[in-house]
C-alpha positions in Angstrom: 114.6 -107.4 -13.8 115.8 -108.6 -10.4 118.2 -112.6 -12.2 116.5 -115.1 -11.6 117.6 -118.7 -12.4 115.9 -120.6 -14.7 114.8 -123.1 -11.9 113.0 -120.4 -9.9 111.0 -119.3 -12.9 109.7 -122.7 -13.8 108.6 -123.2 -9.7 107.2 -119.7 -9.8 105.2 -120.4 -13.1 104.4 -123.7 -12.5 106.4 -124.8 -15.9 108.0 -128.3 -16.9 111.6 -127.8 -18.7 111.0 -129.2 -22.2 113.2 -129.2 -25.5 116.8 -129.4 -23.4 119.0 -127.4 -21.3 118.2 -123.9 -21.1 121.2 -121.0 -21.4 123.2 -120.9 -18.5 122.5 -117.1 -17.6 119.6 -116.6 -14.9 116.8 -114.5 -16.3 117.9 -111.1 -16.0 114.8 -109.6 -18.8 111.4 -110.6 -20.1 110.4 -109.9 -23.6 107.1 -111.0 -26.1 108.5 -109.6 -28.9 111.3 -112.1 -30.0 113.2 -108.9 -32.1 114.3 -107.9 -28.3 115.3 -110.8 -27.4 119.2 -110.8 -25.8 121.3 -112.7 -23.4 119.6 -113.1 -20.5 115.8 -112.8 -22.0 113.1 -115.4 -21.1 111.3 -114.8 -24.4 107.3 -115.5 -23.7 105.3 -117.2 -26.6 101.9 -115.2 -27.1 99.5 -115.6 -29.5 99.3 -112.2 -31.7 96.6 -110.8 -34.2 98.9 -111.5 -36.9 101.3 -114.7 -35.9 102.0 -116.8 -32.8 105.2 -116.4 -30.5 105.5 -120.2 -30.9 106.4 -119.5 -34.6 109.5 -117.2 -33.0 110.8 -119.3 -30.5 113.8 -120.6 -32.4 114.7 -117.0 -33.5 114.4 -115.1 -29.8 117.4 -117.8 -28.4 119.4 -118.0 -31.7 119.7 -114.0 -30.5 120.2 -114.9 -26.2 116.7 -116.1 -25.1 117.8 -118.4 -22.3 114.5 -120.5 -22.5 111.0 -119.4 -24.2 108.1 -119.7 -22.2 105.5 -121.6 -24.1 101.9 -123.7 -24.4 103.5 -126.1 -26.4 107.4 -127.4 -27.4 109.2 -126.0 -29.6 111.6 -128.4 -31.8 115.1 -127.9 -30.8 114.0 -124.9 -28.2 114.3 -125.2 -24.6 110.7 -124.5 -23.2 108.9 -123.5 -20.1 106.0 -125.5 -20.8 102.5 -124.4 -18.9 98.9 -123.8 -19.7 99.0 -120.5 -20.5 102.2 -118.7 -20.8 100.1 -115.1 -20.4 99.3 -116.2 -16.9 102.4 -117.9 -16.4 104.0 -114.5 -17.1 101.8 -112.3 -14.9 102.5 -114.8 -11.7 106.0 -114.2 -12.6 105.9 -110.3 -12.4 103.8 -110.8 -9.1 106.3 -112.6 -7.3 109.5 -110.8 -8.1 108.0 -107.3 -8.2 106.4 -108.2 -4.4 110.1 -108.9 -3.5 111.0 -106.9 -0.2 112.3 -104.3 -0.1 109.0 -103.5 -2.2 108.6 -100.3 -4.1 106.6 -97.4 -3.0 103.8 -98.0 -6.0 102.0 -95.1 -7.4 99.1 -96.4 -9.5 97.3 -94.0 -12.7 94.0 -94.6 -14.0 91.5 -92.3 -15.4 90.0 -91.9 -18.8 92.2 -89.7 -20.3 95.7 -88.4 -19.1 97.4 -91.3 -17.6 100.5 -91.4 -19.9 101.1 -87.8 -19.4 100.5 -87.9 -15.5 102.9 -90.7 -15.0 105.9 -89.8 -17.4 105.3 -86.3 -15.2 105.4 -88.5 -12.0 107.9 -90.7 -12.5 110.3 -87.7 -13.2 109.5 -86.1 -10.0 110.3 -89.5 -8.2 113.6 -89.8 -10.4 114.6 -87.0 -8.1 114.1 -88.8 -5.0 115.7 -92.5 -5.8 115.7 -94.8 -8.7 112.0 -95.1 -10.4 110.6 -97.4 -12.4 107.9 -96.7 -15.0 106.7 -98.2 -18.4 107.4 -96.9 -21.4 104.4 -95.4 -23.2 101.0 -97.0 -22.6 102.2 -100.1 -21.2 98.6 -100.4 -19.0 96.9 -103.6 -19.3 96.8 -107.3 -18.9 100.4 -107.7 -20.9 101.7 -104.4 -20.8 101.4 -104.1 -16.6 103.6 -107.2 -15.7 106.3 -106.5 -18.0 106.7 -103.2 -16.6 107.0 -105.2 -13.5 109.4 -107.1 -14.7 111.6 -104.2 -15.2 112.3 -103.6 -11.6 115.8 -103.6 -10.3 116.7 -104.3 -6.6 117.5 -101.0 -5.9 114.1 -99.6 -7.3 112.9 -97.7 -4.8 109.8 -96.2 -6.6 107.4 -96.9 -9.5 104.6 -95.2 -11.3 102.3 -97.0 -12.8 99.4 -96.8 -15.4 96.2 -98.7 -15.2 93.5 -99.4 -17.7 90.2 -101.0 -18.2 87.9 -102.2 -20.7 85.4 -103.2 -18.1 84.4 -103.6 -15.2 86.9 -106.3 -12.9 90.3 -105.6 -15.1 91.3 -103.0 -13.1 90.8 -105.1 -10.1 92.7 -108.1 -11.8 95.8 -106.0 -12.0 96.1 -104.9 -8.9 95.9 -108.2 -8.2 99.3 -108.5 -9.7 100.5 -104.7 -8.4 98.7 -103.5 -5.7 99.6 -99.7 -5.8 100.6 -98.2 -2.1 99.0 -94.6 -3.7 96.0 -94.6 -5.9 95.5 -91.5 -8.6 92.3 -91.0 -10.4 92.2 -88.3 -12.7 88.8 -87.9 -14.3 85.5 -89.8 -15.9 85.6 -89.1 -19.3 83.5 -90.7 -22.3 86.8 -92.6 -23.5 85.6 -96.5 -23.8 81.9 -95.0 -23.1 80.5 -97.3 -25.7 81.9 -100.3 -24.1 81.2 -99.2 -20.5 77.5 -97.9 -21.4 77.8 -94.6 -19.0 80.1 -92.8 -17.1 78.8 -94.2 -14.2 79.9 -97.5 -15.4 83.4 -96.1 -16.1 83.5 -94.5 -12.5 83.1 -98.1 -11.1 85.7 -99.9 -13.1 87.9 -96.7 -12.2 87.2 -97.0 -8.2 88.5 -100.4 -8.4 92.0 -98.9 -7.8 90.8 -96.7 -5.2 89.4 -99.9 -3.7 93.1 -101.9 -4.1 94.9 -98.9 -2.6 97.1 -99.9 0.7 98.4 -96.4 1.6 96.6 -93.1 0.4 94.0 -92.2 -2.3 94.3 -89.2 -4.6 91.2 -87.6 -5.8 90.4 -85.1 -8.4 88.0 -82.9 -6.7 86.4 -80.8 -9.8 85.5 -84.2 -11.3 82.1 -85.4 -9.2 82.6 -89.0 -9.9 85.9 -89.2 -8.7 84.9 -87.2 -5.9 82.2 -89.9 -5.0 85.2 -92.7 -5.0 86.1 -91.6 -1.6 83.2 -93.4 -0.5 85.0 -96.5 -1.5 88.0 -96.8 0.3 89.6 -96.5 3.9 92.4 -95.3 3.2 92.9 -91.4 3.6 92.2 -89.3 1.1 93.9 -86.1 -0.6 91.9 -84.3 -3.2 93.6 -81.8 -5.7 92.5 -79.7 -8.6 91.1 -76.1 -9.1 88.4 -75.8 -6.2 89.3 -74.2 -3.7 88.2 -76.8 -1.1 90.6 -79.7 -2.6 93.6 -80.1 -0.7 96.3 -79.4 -3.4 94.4 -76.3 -5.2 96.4 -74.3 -7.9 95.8 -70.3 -8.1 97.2 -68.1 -10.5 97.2 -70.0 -13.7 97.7 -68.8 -16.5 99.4 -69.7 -20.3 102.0 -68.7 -22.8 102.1 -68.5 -26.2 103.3 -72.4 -27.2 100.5 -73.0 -24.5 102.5 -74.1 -21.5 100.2 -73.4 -18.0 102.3 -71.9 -15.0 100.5 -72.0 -11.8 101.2 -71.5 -7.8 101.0 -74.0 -5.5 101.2 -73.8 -1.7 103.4 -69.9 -2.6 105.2 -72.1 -5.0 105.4 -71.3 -8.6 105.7 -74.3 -11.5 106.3 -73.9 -15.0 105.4 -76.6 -17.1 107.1 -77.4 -20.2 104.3 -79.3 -21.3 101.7 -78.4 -23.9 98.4 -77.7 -22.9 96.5 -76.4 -20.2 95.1 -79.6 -19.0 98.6 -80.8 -17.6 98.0 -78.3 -14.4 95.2 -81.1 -13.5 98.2 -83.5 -14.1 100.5 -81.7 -12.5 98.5 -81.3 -8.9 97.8 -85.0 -9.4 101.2 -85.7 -9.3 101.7 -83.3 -6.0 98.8 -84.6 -4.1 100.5 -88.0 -4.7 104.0 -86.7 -3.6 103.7 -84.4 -1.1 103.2 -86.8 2.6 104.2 -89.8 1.0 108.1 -89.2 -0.4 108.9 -85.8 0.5 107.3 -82.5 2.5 109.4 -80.2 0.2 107.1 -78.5 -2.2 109.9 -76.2 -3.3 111.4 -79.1 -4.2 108.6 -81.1 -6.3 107.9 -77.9 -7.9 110.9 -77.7 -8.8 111.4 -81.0 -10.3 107.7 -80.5 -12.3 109.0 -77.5 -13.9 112.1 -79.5 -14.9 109.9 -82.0 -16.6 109.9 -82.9 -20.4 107.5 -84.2 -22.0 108.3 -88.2 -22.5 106.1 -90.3 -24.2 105.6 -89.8 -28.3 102.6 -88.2 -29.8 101.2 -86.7 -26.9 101.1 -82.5 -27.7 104.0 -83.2 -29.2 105.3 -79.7 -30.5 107.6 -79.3 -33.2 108.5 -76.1 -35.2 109.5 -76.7 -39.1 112.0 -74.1 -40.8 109.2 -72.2 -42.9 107.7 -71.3 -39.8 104.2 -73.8 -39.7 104.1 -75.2 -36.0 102.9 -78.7 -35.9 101.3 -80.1 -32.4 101.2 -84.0 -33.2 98.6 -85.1 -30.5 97.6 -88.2 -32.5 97.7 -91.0 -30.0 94.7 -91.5 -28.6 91.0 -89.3 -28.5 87.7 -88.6 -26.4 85.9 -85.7 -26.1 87.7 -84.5 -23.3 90.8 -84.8 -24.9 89.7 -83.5 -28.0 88.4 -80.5 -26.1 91.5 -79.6 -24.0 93.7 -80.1 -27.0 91.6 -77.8 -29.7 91.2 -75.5 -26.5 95.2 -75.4 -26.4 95.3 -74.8 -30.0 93.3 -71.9 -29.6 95.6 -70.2 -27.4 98.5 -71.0 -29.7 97.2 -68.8 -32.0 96.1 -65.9 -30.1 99.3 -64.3 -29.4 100.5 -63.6 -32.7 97.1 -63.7 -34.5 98.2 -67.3 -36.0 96.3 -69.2 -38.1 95.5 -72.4 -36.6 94.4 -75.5 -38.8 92.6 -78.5 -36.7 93.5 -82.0 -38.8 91.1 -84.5 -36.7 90.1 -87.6 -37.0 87.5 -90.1 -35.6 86.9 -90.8 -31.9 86.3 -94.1 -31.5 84.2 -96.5 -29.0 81.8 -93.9 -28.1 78.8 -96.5 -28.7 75.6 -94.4 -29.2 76.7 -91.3 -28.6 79.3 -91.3 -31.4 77.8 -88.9 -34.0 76.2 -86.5 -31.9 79.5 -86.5 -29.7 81.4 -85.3 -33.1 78.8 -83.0 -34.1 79.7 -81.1 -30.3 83.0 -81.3 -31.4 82.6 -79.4 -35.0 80.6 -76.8 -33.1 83.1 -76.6 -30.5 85.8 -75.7 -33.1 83.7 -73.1 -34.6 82.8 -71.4 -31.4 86.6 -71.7 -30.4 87.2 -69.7 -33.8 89.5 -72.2 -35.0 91.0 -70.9 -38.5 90.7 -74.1 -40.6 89.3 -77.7 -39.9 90.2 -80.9 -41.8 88.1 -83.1 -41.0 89.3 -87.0 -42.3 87.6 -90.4 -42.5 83.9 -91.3 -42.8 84.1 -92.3 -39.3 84.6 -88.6 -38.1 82.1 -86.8 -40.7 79.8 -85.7 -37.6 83.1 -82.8 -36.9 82.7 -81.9 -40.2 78.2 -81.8 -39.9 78.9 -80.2 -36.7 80.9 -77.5 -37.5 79.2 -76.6 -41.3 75.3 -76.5 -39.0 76.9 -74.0 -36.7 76.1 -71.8 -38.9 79.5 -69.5 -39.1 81.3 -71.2 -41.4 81.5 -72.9 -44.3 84.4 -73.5 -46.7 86.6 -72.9 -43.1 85.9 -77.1 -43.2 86.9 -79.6 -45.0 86.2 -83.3 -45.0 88.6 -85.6 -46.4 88.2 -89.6 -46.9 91.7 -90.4 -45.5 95.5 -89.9 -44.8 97.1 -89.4 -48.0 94.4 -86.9 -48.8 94.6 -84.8 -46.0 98.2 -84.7 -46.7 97.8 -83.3 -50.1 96.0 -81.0 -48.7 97.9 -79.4 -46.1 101.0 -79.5 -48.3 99.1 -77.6 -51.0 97.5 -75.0 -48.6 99.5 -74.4 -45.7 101.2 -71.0 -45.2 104.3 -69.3 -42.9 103.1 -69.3 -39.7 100.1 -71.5 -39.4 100.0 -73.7 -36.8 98.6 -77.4 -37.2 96.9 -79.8 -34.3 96.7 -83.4 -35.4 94.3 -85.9 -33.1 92.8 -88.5 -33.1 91.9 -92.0 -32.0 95.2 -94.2 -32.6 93.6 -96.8 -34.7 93.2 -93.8 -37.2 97.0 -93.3 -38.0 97.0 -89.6 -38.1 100.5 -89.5 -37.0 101.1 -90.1 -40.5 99.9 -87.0 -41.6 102.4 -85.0 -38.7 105.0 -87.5 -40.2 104.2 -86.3 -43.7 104.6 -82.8 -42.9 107.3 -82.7 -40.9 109.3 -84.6 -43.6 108.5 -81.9 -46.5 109.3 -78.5 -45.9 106.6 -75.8 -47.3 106.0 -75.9 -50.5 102.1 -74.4 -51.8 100.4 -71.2 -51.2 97.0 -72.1 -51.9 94.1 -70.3 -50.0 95.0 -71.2 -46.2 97.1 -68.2 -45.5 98.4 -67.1 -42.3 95.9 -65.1 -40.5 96.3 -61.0 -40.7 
């Protein structure tokens, strides 16, 4: 964060000093969680699902916390006292983010990919100057303004997710951080239960489109993004697999861990990444680049094919000693998503004639469309010729209808009714060789079943053997 005294936050936020002196330092950090609370932190007092920042006051400047910003005193705590310290906090990131010299902004949205596009991003931009981005999801009302608050004086760019449960919160926060380049990657069915259609999601999306002061980036295979063009002033750079989109890729093809390699412009990139769907990502990422920081392509090429994957959970690829290959992808999941990932699961077996073994789990907000959208799902695992479902929760027991009504299989699924069965499982059954996708929605917790079987080398032989 750029230090700011103590007396400049409470103008900015509007705050009266309460509770006595505050530390001496200026405010070099923001934090809600009082555990990262250090010399230097203005700690912020939220209410939480499970207990109220006010309760941790004390604690975050017993560790440094040079003042707590708060909607009430604290005893023996010197507060920044205002109506609401959320707001208070996003007026803050506002006005010190805005300061000149400002940073060239790239702003993310899109129903699925956005972590994944802007850890890729932010690592091309690396290569250009220093770069700011959040660290994992950070993409809404909270998580937004204390990535803001993260910039340095010498930041020169940032990339930057955005997210929406409706229609107007995507508008909101670029109220706070108006991206100079906006990105749209796709209109999925992620939220689709609280949006009602995909056209509803393609509004809330266009709002960035709408905010952005310097170029728009389009996904041309995707029609509703497409249409967003209509939407804004600014010009417009489309990418994707068309050949009529500006930034087109040709050539693609995959390996045998599923990594996509494609050419761009006569310019080969290799990504390190997991999954086919990252070449979208990737050509997102050049449309972005290319005119705004840099004309080198050989260069940005250069840099994607350097780039590691970042955030955790995310086609995250891990090989155990016996051999089993475990893809924990557990973070998040839409049918898209779901798709794209049993799609790269496929491949992974198809080389050496691996047996592949989909653990999912339930998709979540999907409204109406939920069971029929798991039942496509099943049947799109079975058509995919995927070796061994496991299908766990009540929630997701349309993958498991799905697949069985295909017609093709039978025993090749398996429904479990949670976690610690699914684990049992896969210990008992999983052979040298197999390879193992875990997804789905992050209030599930299936990264406890990748956790699980990463921590336990092979031990059963039971029926799942490695394919012949």
């Amino acid at each position: 964060m750029i230090p700011t005294p103590v007396a400049d936050v409470a103008r900015i936020t509007g705050a009266r000093l309460v509770g006595g002196r505050p530390g001496p330092d200026p405010v070099s950090s923001v934090e809600v969680d009082s555990r990262l609370a250090r010399p230097g932190t203005l700690f912020v007092a939220l209410p939480g699902e499970r207990s109220d920042g006010h309760d941790h006051a004390a604690g975050a400047v017993a560790a440094g916390a040079v003042a707590v910003l708060a909607a009430r005193p604290v005893d023996g705590v010197a507060c920044l006292v205002v109506a609401d310290p959320l707001a208070a906090m996003q007026a803050l990131a506002s006005d010190r983010y805005a300061l000149p010299p400002e940073p060239l902004t790239f702003g993310i949205t899109g129903s699925s990919g956005k972590t994944s596009t802007k850890d890729l991003l932010a690592q091309v931009l690396a290569g250009f100057g220093p770069t700011l981005a959040p660290q994992g999801s950070f993409n809404n009302e909270i998580g937004l303004p204390l990535t803001a608050l993260r910039r340095e004086p010498d930041t020169t760019y940032a990339a930057l997710e955005y997210s929406a449960r409706g229609v107007g919160h995507i508008a909101f926060l670029c109220g706070l951080v108006s991206p100079h380049v906006a990105i749209v990657l796709n209109v999925g069915s992620a939220h689709l239960g609280e949006f009602g259609s995909r056209e509803g999601i393609a509004r809330a999306k266009g709002e960035l489109v709408e905010a952005a002061r310097q170029r728009v980036v389009l996904n041309a295979d995707d029609p509703l993004v497409l249409g967003m063009r209509e939407r804004t002033g600014r010009p417009v750079v489309t990418y994707g697999l068309s050949r009529d989109a500006d930034v087109c890729a040709c050539e693609v093809s995959v390996d045998e861990r599923g990594r996509a390699s494609f050419t761009v412009r006569g310019e080969q990139v290799r990504l390190q990444l997991t999954g086919e769907h990252h070449v979208h990502n990737a050509l997102a990422v050049l449309a972005g680049v290319l005119g705004t920081v840099t004309d080198d392509v050989t260069r940005v090429a250069e840099l994607l094919s350097a780039a590691r994957p970042v955030s955790r959970w995310r086609m995250e690829v891990t090989d155990r000693p016996d051999g089993v290959t475990i893809v924990n992808d557990a973070y998040n999941a839409n049918p898209e998503s779901m798709r794209a990932a049993l799609k790269t699961l496929a491949v992974m077996g198809e080389g050496k004639r691996r047996r592949t073994v989909a653990v999912l789990g339930t998709m979540a907000e999907l409204g109406q469309d939920a069971r029929g959208a798991h039942m496509e799902l099943g049947r799109y695992a079975v058509r995919l010729d995927i070796s061994q479902l496991v299908v766990v929760g009540p929630g997701a027991g349309g993958i498991h209808a799905g697949a069985v009504l295909e017609g093709s299989w039978g025993a090749e699924s398996r429904h479990v009714p949670d976690v610690a069965a699914a684990v049992d499982l896969l210990r008992a059954e999983l052979a040298p060789g197999d390879v193992v996708l875990v997804k789905a929605s992050r209030s599930v917790g299936l990264e406890r079943v990748a956790a699980a079987l990463l921590d336990e080398p092979l031990g059963g032989s039971g029926p799942m053997r490695a394919a012949p």
